[in-house]
Each structure stands twice: as structure tokens, then as C-alpha cells.
TORSE-854685 format. One line per 5 residues: number of its first residue (from 1); for each residue x, y, z of N, C-alpha, C. Coordinates in pm, 1 decimal. Each point is the difference from the previous one (the first is absolute). Layout:
BEGIN
NUM = X:Y:Z:X:Y:Z:X:Y:Z  ...
END
This chain:
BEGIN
1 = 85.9:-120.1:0.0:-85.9:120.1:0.0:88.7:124.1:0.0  -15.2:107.5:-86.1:71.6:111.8:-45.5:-35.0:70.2:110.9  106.5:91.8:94.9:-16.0:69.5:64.1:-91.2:146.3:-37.6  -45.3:100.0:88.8:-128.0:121.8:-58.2:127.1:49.8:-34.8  -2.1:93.8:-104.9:52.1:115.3:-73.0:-19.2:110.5:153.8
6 = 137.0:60.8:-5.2:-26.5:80.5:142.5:-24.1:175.8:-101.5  -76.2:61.2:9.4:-88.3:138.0:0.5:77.8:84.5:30.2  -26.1:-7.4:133.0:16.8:114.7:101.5:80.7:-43.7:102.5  150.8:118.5:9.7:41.5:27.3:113.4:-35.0:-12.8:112.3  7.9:-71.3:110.1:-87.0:7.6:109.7:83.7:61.9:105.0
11 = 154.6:0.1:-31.9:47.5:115.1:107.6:-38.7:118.9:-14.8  -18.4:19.7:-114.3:-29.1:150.3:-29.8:-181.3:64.8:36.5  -37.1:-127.5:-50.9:-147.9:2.8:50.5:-67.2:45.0:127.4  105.9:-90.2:116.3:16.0:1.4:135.3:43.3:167.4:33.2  100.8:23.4:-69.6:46.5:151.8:0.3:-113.9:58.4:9.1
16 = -75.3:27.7:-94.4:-43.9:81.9:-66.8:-155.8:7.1:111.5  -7.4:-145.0:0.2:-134.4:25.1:123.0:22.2:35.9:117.3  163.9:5.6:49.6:27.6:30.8:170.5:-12.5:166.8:-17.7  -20.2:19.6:-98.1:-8.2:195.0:-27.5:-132.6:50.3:-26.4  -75.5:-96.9:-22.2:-149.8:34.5:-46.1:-111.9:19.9:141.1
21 = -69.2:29.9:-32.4:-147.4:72.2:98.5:-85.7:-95.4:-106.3  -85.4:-111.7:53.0:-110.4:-69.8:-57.1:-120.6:32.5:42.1  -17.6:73.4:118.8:-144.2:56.9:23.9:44.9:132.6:-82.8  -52.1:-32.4:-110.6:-61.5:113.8:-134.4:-121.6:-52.7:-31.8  -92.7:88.1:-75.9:-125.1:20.4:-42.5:34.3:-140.0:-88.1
26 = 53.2:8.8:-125.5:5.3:-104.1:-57.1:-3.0:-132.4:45.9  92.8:-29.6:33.3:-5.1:-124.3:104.7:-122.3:-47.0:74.5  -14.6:143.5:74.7:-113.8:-80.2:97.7:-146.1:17.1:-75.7  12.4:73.0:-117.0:-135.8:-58.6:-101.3:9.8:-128.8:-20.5  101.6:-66.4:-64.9:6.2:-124.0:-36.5:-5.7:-100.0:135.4
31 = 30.4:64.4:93.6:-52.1:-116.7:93.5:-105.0:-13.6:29.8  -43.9:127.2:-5.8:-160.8:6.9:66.7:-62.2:-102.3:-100.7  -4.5:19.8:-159.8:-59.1:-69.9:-94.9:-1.2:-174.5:50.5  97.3:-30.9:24.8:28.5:-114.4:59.1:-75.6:-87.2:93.7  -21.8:122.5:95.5:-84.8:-5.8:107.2:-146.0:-50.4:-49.0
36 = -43.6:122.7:-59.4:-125.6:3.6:-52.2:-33.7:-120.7:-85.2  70.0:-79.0:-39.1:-35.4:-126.1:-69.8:-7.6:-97.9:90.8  77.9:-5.7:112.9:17.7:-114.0:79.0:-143.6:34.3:102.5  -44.9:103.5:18.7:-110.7:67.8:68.1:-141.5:-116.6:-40.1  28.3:9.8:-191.9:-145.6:-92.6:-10.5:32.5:-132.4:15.1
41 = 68.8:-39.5:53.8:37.0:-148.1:16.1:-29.9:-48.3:140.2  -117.7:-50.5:8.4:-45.8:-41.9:139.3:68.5:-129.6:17.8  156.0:22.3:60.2:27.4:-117.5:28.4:138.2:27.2:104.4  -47.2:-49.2:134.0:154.1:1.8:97.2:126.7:-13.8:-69.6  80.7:66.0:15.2:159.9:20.8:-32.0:87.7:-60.8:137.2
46 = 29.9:-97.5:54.6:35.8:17.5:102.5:143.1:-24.9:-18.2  63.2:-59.3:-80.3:146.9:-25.4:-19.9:26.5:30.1:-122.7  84.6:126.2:9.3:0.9:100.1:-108.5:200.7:15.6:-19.2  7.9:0.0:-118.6:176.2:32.3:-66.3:-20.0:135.9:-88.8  84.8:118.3:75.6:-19.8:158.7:-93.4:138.6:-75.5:-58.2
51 = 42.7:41.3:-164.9:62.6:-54.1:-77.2:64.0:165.8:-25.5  155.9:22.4:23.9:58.0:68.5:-69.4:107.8:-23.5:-128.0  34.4:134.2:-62.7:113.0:-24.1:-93.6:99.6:-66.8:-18.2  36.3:-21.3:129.4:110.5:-75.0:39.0:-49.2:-187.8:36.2  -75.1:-41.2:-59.6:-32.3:-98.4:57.9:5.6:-107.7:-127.0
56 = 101.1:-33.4:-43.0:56.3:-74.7:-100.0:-80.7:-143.4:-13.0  13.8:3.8:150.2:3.2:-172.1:44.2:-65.8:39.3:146.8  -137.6:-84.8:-14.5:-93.3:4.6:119.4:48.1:-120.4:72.5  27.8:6.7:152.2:24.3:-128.0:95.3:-143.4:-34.7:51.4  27.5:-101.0:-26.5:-143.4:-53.8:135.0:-27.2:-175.8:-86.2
61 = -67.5:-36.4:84.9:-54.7:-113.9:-90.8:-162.0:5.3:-73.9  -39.4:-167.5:-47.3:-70.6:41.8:-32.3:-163.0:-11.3:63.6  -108.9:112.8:-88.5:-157.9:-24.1:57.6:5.0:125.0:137.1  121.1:120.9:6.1:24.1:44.9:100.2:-110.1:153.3:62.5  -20.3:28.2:-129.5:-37.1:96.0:26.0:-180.4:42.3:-105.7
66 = -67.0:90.1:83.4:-128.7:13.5:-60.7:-12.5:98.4:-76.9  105.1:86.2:-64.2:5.1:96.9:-17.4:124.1:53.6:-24.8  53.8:59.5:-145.7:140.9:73.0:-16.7:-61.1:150.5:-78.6  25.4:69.9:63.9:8.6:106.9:-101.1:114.1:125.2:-24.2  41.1:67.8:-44.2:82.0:137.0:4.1:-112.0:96.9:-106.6
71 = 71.7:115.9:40.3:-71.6:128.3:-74.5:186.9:92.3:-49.3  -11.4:34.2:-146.7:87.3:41.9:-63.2:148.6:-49.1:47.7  -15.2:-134.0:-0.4:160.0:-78.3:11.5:67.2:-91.9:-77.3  -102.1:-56.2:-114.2:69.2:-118.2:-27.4:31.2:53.4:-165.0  11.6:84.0:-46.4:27.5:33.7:-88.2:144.8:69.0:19.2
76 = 65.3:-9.0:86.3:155.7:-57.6:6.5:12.7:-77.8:8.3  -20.7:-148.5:44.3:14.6:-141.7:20.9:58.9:-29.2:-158.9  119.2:-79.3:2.8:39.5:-51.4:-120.5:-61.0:-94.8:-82.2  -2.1:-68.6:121.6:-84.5:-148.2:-100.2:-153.2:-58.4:59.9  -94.7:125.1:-71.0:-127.0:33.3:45.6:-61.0:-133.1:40.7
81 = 0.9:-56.7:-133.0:-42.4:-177.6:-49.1:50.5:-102.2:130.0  118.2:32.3:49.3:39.9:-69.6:80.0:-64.8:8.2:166.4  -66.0:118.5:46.9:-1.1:93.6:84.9:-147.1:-72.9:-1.3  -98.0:17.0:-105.5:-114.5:-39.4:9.5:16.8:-150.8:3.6  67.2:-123.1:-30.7:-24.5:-98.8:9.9:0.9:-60.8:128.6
86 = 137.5:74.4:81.5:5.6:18.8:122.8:-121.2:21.2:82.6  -46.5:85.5:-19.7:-132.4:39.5:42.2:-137.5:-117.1:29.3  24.6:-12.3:-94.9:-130.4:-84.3:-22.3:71.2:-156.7:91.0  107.1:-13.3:41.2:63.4:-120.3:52.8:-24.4:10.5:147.6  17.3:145.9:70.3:-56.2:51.1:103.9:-76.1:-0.2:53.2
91 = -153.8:65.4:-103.3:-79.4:-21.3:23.5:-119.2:-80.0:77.2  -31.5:-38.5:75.9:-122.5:-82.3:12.5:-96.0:-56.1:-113.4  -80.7:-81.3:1.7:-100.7:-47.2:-155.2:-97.9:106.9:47.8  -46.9:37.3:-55.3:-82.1:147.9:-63.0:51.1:97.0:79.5  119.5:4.4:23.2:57.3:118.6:42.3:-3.8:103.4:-105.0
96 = 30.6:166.6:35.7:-23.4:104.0:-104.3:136.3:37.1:-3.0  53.8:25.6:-146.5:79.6:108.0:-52.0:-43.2:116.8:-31.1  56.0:143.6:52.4:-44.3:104.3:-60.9:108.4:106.6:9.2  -12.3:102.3:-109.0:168.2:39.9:3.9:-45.8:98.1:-106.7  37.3:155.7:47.4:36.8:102.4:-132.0:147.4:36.0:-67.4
101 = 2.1:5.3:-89.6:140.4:61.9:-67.9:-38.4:120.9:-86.5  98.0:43.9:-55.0:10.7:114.4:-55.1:16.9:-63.8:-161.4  -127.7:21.1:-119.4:-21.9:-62.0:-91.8:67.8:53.1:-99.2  22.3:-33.0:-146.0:48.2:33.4:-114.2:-44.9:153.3:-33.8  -120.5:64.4:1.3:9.9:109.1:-30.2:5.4:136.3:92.6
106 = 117.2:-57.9:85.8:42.8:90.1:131.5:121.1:29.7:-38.3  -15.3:181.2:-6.9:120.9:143.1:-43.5:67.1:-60.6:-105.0  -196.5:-29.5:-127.4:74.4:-6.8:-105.5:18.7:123.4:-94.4  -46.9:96.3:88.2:77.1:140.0:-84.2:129.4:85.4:32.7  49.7:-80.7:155.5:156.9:14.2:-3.0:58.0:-113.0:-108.7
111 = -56.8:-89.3:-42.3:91.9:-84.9:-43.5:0.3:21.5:-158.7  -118.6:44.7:-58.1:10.4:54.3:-141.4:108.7:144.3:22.5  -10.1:75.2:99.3:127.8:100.7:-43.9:124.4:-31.1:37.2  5.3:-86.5:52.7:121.0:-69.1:74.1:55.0:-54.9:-170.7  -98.9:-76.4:-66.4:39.6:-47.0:-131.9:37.2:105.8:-98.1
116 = -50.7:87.2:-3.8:-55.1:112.3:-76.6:160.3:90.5:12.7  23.9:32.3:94.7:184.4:46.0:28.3:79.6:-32.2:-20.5  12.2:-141.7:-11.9:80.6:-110.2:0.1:7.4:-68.0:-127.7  19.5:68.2:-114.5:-93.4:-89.1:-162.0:179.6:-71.6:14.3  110.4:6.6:-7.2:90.6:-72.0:-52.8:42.8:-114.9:59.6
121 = -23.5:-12.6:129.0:14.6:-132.8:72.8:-107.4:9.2:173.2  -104.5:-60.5:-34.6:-81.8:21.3:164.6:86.0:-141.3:68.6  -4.6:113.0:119.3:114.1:-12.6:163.1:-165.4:-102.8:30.0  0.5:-108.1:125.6:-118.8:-36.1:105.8:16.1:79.0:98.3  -125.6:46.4:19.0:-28.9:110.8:88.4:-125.0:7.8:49.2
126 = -104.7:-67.8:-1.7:-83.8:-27.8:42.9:-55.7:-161.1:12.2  -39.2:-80.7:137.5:5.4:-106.1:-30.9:-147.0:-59.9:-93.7  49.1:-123.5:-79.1:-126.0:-100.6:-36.9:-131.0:-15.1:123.0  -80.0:12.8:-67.0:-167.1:-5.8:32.9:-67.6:-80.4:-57.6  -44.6:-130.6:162.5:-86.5:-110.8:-103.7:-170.6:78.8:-19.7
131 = -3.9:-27.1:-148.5:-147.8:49.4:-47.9:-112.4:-106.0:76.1  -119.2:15.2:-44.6:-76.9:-63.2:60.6:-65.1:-151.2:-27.7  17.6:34.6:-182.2:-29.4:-150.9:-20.1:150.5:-115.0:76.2  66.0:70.6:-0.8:182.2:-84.6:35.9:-69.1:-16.0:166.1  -39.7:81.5:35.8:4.2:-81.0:190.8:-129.7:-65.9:-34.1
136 = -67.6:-27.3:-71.1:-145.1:-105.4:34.1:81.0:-81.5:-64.7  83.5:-30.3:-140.4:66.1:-150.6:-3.1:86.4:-18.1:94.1  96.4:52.4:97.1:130.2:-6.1:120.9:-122.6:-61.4:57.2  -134.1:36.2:22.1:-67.5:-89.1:134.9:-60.0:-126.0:-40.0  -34.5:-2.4:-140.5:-22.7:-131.3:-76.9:135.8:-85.5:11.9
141 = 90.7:39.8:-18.4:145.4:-121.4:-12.2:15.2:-33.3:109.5  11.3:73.8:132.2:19.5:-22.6:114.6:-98.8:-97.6:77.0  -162.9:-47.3:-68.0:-36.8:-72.4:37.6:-148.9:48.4:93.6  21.4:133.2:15.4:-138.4:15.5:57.9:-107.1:3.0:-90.1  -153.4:11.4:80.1:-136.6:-36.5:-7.3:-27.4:141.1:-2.2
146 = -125.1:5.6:-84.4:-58.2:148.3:-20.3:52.2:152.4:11.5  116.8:-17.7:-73.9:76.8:103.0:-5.9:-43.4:151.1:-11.1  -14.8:101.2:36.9:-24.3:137.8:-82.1:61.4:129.8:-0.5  34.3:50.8:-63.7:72.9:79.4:-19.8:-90.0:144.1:-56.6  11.0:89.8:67.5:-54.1:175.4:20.2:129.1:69.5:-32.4
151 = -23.2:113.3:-81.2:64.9:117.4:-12.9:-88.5:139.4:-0.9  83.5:68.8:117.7:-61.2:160.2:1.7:138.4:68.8:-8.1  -30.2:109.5:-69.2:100.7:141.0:-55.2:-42.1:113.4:94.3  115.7:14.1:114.8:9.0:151.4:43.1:77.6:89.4:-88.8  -30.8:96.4:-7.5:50.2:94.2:-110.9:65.3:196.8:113.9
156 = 118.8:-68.0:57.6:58.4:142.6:78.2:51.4:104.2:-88.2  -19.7:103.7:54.7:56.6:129.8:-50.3:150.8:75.5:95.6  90.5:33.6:-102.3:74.4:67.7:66.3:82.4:139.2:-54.8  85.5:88.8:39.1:-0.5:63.2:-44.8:103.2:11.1:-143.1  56.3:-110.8:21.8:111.0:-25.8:-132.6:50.9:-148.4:60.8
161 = 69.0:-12.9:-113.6:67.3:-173.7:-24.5:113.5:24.5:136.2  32.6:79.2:65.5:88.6:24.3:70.6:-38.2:-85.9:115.2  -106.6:60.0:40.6:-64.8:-13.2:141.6:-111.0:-119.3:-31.0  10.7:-75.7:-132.6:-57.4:-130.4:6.6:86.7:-108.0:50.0  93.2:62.4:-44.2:149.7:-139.6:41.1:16.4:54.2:120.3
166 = 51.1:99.5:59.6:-38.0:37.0:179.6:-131.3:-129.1:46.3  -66.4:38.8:-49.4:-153.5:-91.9:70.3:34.4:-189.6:-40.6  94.4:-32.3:-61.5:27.5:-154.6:-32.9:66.2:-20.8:62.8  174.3:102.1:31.0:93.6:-23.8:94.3:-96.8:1.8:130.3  -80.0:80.5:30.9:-31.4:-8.4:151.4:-96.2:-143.7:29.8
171 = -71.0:-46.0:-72.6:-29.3:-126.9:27.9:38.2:-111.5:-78.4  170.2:-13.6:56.0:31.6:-80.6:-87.8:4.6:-108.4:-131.7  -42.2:88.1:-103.3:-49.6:-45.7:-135.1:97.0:57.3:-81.4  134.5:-1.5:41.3:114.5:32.8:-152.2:40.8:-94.4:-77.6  71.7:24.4:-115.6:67.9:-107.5:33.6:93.1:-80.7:21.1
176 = -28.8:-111.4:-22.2:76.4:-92.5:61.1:42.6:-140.3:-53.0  -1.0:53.7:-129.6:6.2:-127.4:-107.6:153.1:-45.6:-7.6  79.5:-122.7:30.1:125.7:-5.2:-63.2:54.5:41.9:-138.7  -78.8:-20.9:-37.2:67.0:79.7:-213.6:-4.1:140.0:64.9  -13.8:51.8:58.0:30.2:153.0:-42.4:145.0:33.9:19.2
181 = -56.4:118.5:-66.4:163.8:84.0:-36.6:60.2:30.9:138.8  159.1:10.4:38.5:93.4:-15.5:111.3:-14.2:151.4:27.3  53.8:67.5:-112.7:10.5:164.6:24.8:-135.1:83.0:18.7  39.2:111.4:52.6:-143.2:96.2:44.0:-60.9:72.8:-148.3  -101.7:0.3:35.9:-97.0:74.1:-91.8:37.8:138.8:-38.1
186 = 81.1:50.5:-141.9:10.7:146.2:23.9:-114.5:89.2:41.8  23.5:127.9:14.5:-131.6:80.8:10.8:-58.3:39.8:-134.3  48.5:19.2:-118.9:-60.7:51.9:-140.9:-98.6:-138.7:-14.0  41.9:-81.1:20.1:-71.7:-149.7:-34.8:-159.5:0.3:80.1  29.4:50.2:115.8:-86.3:2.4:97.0:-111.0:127.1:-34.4
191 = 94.1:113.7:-17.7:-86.4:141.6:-53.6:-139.0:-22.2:-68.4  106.2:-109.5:-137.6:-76.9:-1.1:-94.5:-119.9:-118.5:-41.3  2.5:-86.2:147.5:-118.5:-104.4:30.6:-55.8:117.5:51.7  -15.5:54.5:90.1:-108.5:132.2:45.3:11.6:63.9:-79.1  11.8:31.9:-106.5:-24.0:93.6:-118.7:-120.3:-64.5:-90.5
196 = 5.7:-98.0:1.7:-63.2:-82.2:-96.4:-103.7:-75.7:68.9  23.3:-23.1:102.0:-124.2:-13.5:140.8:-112.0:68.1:-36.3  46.4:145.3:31.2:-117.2:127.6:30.0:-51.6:4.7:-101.9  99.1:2.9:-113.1:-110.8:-20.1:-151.7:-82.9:-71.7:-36.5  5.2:-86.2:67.5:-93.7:-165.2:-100.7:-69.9:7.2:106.1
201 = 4.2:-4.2:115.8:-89.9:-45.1:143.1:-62.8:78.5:69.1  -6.0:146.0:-37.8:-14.1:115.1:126.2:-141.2:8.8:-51.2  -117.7:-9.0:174.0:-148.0:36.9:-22.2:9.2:147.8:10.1  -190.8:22.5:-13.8:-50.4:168.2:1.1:84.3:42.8:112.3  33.4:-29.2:122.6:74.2:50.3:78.8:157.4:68.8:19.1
206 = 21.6:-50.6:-118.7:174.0:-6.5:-1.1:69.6:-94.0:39.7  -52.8:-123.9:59.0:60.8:-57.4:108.7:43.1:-170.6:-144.9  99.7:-63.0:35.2:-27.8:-116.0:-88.0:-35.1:-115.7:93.8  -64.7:-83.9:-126.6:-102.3:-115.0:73.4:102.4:-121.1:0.4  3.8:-100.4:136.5:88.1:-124.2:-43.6:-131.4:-153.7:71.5
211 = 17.9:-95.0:-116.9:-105.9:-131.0:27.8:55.8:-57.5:128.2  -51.9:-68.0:87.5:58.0:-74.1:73.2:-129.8:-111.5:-47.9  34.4:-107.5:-27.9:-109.9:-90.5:-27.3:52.5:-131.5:104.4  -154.1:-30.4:89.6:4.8:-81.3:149.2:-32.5:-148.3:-43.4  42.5:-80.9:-38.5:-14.5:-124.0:-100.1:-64.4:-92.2:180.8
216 = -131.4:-61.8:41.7:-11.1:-88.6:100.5:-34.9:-131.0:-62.4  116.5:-121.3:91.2:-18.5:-101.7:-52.5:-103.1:-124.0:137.8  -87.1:-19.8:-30.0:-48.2:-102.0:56.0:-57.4:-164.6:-14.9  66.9:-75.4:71.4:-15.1:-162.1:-7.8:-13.2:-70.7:92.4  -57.2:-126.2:-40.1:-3.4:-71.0:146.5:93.8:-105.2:-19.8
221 = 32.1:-100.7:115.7:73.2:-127.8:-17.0:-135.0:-124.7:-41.0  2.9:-43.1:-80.4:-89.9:-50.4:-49.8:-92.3:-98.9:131.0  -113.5:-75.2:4.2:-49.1:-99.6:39.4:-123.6:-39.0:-21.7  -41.9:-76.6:63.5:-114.8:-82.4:-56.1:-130.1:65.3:-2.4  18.2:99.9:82.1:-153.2:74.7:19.6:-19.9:115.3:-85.1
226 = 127.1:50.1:-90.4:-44.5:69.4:-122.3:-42.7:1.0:-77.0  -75.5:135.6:-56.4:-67.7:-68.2:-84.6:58.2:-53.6:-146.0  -12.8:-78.6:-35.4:70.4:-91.6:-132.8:-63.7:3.0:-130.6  111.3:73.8:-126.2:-111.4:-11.5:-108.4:-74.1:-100.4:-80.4  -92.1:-33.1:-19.8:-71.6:-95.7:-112.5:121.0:-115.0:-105.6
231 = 18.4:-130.9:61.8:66.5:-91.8:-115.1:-81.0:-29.8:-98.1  117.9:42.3:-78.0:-29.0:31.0:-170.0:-142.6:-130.4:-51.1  -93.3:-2.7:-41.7:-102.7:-98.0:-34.1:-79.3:8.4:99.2  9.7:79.1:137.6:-83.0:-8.1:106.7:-141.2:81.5:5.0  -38.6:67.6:-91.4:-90.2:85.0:4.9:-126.6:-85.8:-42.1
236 = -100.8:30.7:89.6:-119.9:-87.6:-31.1:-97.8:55.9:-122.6  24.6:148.8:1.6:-122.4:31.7:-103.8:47.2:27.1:-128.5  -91.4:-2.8:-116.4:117.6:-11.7:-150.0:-51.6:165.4:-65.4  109.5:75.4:-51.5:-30.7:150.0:-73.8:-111.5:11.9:-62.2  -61.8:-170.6:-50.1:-129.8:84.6:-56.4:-131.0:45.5:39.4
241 = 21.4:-155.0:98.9:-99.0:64.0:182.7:4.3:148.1:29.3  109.4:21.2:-6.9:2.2:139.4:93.8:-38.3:101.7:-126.0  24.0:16.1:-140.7:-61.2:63.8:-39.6:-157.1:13.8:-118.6  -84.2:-109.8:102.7:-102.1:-3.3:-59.5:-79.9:35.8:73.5
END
């Protein structure tokens, strides 16, 4: 078995979060969202695993737990696929998975000017974002039952591309990809992503707009009391019954 392709730096990662403030608005929207889903779920949680970035490799054995979730973490995790199979090994039988990340069309208008500056060779500078159909198959391969997958778009305002990357450094969201470039970012390079920011992105306000899109993934560990779809030939009534 081929070891995961490693992503992301995780010393640097670690860096980068021992400097960050996580009670921000952002954040604690996406947790709240979290909340609010687990809210309609009339069902005791009593042995519960919060899953961070850093959590490569879950310990425990198995059938352990009733419940794993994180809110905006696992979209540093390297080997997502791996992380969820784990999961579901943890789990209890109809235990719940539930978990937000930060989806594919999140500060994709830093990343078109990020491209847009950069026409002769683009540097990585912003990390990969699993889209949404990609985390409902990650929860199909991994083996769970009634998978679903939600996406909502907060859409923040700020006053320039300056003080958007201020607002990523402070809750640790830089990045933190190994391919990136060793040397520092000049400032003309930088100027001219906020040059090209304000142009393409700026609302009636003046202010420019950046996506954060909240990708929530939810599954269970499969068992017998779910509900199970129809084997193929199993249907009792025939199409022309039903439309006569």
C-alpha cells in the first residue's frame, strides 16, 4: 500500500495556528452550522471524538465511539480518504460522522488574481479544496451509509486584498502547502494581486467580496436498522400500473 502524498507542512501549519485567534466570526459561523444540524438529530451523543488537523491517524479501537465530528479542520488533513476510513473504524454501528471543511469555491477570487499576476509560472499559494460531489464519493469509498453532503457560501467584505490575508493569517488559513516557493513574496507582486483584486471583485460599497464556501459532510457507520435501498428486481408494482 502506497504511502498518502504529504500536502501540507504540518510544522508550519502548527506555526501558523500557535499565532492564530479561532474565536472569529467565521469560524464560529461554521461551527454554529454544525451545531444546527446535529440539533435535528434526536439522538444521544454520549461518546464523542472532536477530530483535528493534526490527526493523521486516529488511536482507539474498534465500535468506540457514537459520534466524530470537527468544524473547519480536515481540509488540512493529508490523506482525507484515509482519515475517514479511520473514522468509520471508530465509530460505533450507526454511529454519526459529521464534519465541515472549507469547499472548492472558497477565495476563489484571490485565487483567479493570484493566477491572473502570475501568467508566466503560478507559485501554490492557496491550498486544494475538496468540491462537493468529491466529499460525497470520499464518504462512499470509505464505506459509510446514507451519506450527505450540504454546501453554503458566506460571502465577507473587506477593505482590500490586504486585510483579507490579515483575516486568513489571523485564523490560521495561510499557506501551508509544501510546493511552495522558499523565498518571500516581493511587494510589486503583492501590489498588483490588490490591484487586480479591487478591480474584478469590489461591491457598491468599495469594499471587495471574498467566497468562503462551508462544504458539511454527514454519514453514518452503517447497520442493520437503516434504512436500505430496494434490490434490484425487488419492486412489487410494474410502470404500467402506476401509470394507468
Amino acid at each position: 500500500m502506497n504511502a498518502p502524498i504529504e500536502i501540507f507542512n504540518k510544522r508550519l501549519l502548527k506555526t501558523h495556528l500557535n499565532r492564530a485567534n479561532r474565536d472569529d466570526f467565521l469560524v464560529r459561523e461554521a461551527r454554529e452550522m454544525l451545531e444546527d444540524k446535529l440539533s435535528d438529530i434526536k439522538r444521544d451523543f454520549s461518546a464523542e471524538l472532536n477530530i483535528n488537523r493534526f490527526y493523521e491517524i486516529l488511536e482507539g479501537g474498534e465500535n468506540k465511539y457514537d459520534i466524530i465530528k470537527s468544524s473547519l479542520e480536515l481540509h488540512w488533513i493529508n490523506d482525507l480518504p484515509g482519515v475517514l476510513l479511520q473514522s468509520k473504524r471508530l465509530l460505533k454501528p450507526d454511529g454519526l460522522f459529521i464534519a465541515n471543511i472549507f469547499g472548492g469555491e472558497t477565495l476563489k477570487e484571490l485565487r483567479e488574481c493570484f493566477y491572473e499576476a502570475e501568467p508566466e509560472g503560478i507559485s501554490p499559494r492557496i491550498s486544494p479544496f475538496v468540491d462537493v460531489r468529491d466529499a460525497g464519493s470520499l464518504l462512499q469509498r470509505a464505506g459509510f451509509a446514507l451519506p450527505v453532503v450540504d454546501s453554503d457560501t458566506i460571502i465577507v467584505t473587506y477593505e482590500d486584498a490586504f486585510h483579507l490575508m490579515r483575516h486568513l493569517r489571523k485564523i490560521g488559513e495561510t499557506n501551508a502547502l509544501i510546493k511552495q516557493r522558499k523565498n518571500f513574496t516581493c511587494k510589486s507582486f503583492m501590489d498588483k494581486v490588490v490591484e487586480i483584486y479591487a478591480k474584478k471583485f469590489t461591491d457598491n460599497e468599495g469594499r471587495i467580496e471574498a467566497s468562503f464556501e462551508i462544504v458539511t459532510m454527514t454519514a453514518w457507520k452503517p447497520h442493520a436498522s437503516q434504512q436500505q435501498p430496494l434490490a434490484r428486481g425487488s419492486a412489487k408494482n410494474k410502470l404500467e400500473d402506476a401509470l394507468s
